[in-house]
C-alpha positions as CSV (number, residue, x, y, z in Angstrom):
1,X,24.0,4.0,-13.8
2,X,20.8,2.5,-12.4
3,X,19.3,4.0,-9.4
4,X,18.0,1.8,-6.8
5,X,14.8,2.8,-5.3
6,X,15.4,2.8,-1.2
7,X,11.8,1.8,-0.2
8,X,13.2,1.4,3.6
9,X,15.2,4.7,3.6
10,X,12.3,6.8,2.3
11,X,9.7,4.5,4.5
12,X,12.1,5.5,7.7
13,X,12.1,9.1,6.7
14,X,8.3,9.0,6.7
15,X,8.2,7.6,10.2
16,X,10.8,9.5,11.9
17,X,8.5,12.5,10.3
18,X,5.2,11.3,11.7
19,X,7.5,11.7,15.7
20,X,6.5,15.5,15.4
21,X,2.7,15.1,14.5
22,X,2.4,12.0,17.0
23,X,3.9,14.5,19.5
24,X,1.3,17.1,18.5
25,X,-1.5,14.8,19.5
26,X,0.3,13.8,22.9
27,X,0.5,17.4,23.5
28,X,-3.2,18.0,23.4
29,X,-3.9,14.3,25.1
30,X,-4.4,12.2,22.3
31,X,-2.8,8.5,21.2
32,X,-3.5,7.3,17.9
33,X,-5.2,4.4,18.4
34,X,-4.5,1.7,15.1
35,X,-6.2,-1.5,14.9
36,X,-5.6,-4.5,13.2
37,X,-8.2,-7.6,12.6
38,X,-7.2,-11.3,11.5
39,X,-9.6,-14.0,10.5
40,X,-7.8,-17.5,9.8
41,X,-4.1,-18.6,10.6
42,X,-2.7,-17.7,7.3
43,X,1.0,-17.7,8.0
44,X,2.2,-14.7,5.6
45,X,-1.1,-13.1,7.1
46,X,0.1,-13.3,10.3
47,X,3.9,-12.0,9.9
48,X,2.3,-8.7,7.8
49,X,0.1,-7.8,11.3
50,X,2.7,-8.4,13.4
51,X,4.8,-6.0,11.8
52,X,1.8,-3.6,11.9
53,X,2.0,-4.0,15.0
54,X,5.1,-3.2,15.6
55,X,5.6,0.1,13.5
56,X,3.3,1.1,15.9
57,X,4.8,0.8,19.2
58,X,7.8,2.3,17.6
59,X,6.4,5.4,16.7
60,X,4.5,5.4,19.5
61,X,0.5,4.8,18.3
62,X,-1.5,2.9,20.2
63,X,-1.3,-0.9,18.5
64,X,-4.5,-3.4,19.3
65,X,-5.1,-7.0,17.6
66,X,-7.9,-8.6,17.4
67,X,-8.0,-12.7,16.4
68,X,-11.0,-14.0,14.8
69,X,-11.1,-17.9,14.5
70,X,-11.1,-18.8,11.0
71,X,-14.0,-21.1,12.0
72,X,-16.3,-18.6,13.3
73,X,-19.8,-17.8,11.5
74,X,-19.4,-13.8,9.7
75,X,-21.7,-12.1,12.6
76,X,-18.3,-12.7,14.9
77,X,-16.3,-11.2,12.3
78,X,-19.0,-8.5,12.1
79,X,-19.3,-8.0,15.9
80,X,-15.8,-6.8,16.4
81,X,-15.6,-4.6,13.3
82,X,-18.7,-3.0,15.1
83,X,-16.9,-3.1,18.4
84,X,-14.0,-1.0,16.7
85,X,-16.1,1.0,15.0
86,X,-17.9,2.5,18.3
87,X,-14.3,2.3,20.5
88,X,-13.5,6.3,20.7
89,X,-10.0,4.8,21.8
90,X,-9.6,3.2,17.8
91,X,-9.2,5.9,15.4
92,X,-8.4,3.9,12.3
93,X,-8.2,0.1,11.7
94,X,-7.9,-2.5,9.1
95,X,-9.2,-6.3,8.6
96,X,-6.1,-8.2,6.7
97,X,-7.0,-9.9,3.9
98,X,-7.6,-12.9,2.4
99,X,-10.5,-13.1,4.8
100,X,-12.1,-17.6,5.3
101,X,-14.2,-17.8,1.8
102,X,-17.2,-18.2,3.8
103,X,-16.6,-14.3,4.3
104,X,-18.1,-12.1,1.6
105,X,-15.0,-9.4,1.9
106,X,-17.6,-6.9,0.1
107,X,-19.1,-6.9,2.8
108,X,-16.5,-6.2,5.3
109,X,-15.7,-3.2,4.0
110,X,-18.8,-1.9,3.6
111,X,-19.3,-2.4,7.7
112,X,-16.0,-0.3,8.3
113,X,-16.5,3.1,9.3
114,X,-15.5,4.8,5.9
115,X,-13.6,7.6,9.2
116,X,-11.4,5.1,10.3
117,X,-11.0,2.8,7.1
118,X,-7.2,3.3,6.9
119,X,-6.5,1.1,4.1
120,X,-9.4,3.2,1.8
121,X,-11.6,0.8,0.4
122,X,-14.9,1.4,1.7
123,X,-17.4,2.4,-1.2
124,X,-17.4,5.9,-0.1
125,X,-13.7,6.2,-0.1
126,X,-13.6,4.7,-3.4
127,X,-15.5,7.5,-4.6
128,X,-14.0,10.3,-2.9
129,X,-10.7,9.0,-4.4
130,X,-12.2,8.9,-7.9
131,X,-13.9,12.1,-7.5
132,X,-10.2,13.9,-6.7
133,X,-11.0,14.6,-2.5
134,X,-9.5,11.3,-1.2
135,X,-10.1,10.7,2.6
136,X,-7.5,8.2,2.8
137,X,-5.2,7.1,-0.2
138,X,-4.7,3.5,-0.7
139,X,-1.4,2.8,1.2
140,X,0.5,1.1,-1.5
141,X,-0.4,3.6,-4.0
142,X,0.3,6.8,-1.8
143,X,3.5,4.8,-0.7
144,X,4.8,5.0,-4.6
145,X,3.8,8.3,-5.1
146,X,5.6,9.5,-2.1
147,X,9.2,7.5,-4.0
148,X,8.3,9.5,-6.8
149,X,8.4,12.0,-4.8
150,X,11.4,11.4,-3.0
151,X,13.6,10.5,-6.3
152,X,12.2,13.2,-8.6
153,X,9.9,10.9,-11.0
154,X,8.2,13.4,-12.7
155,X,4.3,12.0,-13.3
156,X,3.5,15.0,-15.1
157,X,3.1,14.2,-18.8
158,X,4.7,11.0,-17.9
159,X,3.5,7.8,-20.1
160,X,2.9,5.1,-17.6
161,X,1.9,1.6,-17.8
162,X,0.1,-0.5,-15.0
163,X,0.4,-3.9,-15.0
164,X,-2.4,-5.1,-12.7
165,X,-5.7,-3.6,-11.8
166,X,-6.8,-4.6,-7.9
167,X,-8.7,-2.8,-6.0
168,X,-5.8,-2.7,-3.8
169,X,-2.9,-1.1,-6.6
170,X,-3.7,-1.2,-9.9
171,X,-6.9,0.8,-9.9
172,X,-6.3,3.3,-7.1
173,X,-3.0,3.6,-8.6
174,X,-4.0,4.4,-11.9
175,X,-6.9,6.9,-10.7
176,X,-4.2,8.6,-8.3
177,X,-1.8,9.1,-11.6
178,X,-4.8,10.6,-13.6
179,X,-6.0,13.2,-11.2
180,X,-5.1,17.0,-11.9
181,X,-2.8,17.6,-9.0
182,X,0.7,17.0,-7.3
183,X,1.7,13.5,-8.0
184,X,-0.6,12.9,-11.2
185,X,-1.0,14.5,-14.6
186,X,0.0,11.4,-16.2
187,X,-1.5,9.6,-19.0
188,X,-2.3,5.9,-17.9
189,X,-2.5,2.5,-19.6
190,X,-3.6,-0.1,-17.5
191,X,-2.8,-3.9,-18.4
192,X,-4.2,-7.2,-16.9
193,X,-4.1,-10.7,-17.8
194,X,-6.1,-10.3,-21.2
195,X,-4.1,-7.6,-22.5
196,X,-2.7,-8.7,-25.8
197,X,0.8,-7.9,-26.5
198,X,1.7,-6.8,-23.1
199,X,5.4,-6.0,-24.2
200,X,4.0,-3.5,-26.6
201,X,2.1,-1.5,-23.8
202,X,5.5,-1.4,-21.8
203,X,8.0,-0.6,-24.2
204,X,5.6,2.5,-24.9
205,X,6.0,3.8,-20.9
206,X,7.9,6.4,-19.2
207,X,7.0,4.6,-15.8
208,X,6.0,1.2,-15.2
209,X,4.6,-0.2,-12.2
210,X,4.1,-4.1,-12.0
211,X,1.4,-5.3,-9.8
212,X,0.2,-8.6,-11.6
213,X,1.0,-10.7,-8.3
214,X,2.8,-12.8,-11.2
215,X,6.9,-13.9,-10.5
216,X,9.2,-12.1,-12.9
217,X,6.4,-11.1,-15.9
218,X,8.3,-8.3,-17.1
219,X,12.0,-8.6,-17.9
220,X,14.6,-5.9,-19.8
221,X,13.3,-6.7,-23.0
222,X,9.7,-5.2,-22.1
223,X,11.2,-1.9,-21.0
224,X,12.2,1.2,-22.8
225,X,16.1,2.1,-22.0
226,X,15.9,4.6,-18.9
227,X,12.1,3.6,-17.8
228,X,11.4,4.1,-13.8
229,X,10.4,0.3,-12.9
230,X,8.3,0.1,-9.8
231,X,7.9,-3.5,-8.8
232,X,4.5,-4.3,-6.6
233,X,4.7,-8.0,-6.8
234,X,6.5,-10.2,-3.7
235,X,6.8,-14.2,-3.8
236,X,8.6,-17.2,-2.6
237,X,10.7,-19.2,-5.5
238,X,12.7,-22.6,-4.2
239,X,16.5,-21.7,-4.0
240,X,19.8,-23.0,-3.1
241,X,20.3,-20.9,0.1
242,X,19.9,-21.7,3.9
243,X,16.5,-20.7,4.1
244,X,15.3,-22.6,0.7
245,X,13.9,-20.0,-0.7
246,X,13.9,-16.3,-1.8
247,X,11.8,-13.3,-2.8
248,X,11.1,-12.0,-6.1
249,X,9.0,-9.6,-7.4
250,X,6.9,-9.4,-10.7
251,X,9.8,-8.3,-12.8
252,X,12.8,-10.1,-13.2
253,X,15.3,-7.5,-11.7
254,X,19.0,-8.2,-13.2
255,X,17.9,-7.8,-17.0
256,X,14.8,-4.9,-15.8
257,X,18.4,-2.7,-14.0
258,X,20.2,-3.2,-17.6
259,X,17.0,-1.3,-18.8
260,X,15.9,0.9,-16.4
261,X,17.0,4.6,-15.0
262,X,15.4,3.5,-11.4
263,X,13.9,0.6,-10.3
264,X,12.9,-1.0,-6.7
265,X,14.1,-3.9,-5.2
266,X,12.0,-6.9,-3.8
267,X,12.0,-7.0,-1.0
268,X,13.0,-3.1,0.7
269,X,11.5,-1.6,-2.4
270,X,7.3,-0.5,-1.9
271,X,6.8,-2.9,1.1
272,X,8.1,-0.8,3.8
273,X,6.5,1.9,2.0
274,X,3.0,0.2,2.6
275,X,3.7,0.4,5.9
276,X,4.8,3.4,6.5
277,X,2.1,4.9,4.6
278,X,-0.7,2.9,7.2
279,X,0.9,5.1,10.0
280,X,0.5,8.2,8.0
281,X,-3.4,7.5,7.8
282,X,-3.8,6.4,11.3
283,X,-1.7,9.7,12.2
284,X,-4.2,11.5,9.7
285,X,-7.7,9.8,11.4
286,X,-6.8,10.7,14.9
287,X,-6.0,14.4,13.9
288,X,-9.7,14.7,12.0
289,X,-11.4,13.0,14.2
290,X,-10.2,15.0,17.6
291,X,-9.8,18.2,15.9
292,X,-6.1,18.6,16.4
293,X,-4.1,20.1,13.4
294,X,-0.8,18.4,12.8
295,X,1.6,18.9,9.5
296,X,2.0,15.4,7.7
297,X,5.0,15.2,6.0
């Protein structure tokens, strides 16, 4: 029988776990402070800071948002990143992306203090992550390892496949996988959009984790029988329902479950782990930089 990954069980877990370090830091008079920037009015944009936003209050860090019209020449965007950068009150904070294309995103993230760059894509977190002494893991790929963790995947000696390779999954993931330690020890393929023969590379995987941002790629027939499926991808397809539409992920789930030992759903599969996984680091940020020890779970 097919396991169903529990993206929002584990992700809860994770939370309710972060009460006793947030506790810690109240105890010796500190509030993680999280920040989240927007540029633009894009509408999915929007709804992802909002729930940001509102992990935080729930667990009790200290939640700012900061609007940037769309409109607005790259110094203003600049301005507030330095604003956040200096605010003793903001230990960690993030600019969503997709940032106006008049914004060179590069360049954001090279202005972010690599100390409080919570989703880890400064140059100098790349590097650290690359190099095996990660300051903060990508939140998406810490979030899978941490359902590998939590349903016994074993990665160790594990053939696993990537489809995808962002900066934001596919590449942190795979370097995450690869690294001698807890959580890695796997031998990594990664695919993209020129691999030829893509159902070959699956087929061959223990694990495989789709993050091509493209609806229902992979079905069952691109999967070996009792392969862990970890699906990345989210979109909106037309359907016959009240809203007029539902989400799918990159793998087309109903012939993928036939196939696979575990797989996560879209949605409540990685997303909530994302999230989760952003408190985790701004937990992590405010213990470093106030020197107060907490246990992360």
């Amino acid at each position: 029988m097919t396991t169903i990954i529990d993206g929002e069980r584990v992700a809860s877990e994770i939370r309710d776990a972060l009460g006793g370090s947030i506790e810690t830091l109240a105890d010796a008079g500190v509030r993680p402070g999280l920040a989240t920037v927007l540029m633009g009015d894009d509408p999915a944009s929007e709804t992802y800071v909002n729930m940001k936003q509102r992990d935080c209050e729930e667990v009790g860090i200290e939640g700012v948002h900061v609007d940037v019209d769309g409109d607005a020449p790259a110094e203003e965007l600049y301005e507030t990143i330095d604003e956040l950068n200096a605010d003793p009150a903001i230990h960690g904070y993030l600019v969503q992306a997709p940032v106006p294309d008049h914004i060179d995103y590069r360049e954001v993230l090279r202005r972010i203090d690599p100390t409080k760059d919570l989703d880890g894509f400064h140059p100098e977190n790349v590097g650290r992550l690359v190099a095996g002494d990660a300051r903060f893991k990508p939140c998406t790929p810490h979030g899978i390892q941490k359902l590998f963790e939590a349903y016994d995947v074993e990665t160790e000696g594990a053939d696993v496949t990537i489809v995808g390779r962002s900066e934001i999954v596919g590449k942190p993931m795979a370097n995450l996988l690869m690294q001698k330690a807890d959580g890695g020890n796997a031998t990594v393929t990664v695919c993209h959009s020129r691999t030829r023969n893509l159902e070959e590379k699956t087929r061959d995987a223990d694990v495989v984790i789709a993050a091509s941002g493209v609806t229902e790629l992979i079905d069952g027939s691109m999967l070996s029988e009792g392969a862990v499926v970890i699906d990345v991808g989210i979109s909106r397809v037309e359907a016959d329902n009240e809203r007029g539409y539902e989400l799918v992920g990159d793998v087309e789930f109903e012939s993928a479950r036939e196939k696979a030992s575990a797989i996560t759903p879209v949605p409540g599969g990685v997303g909530p782990m994302t999230r989760a996984m952003l408190l985790y680091n701004a937990v992590m940020a405010a213990s470093e930089r106030e020197g107060v020890a907490v246990e992360l779970p």
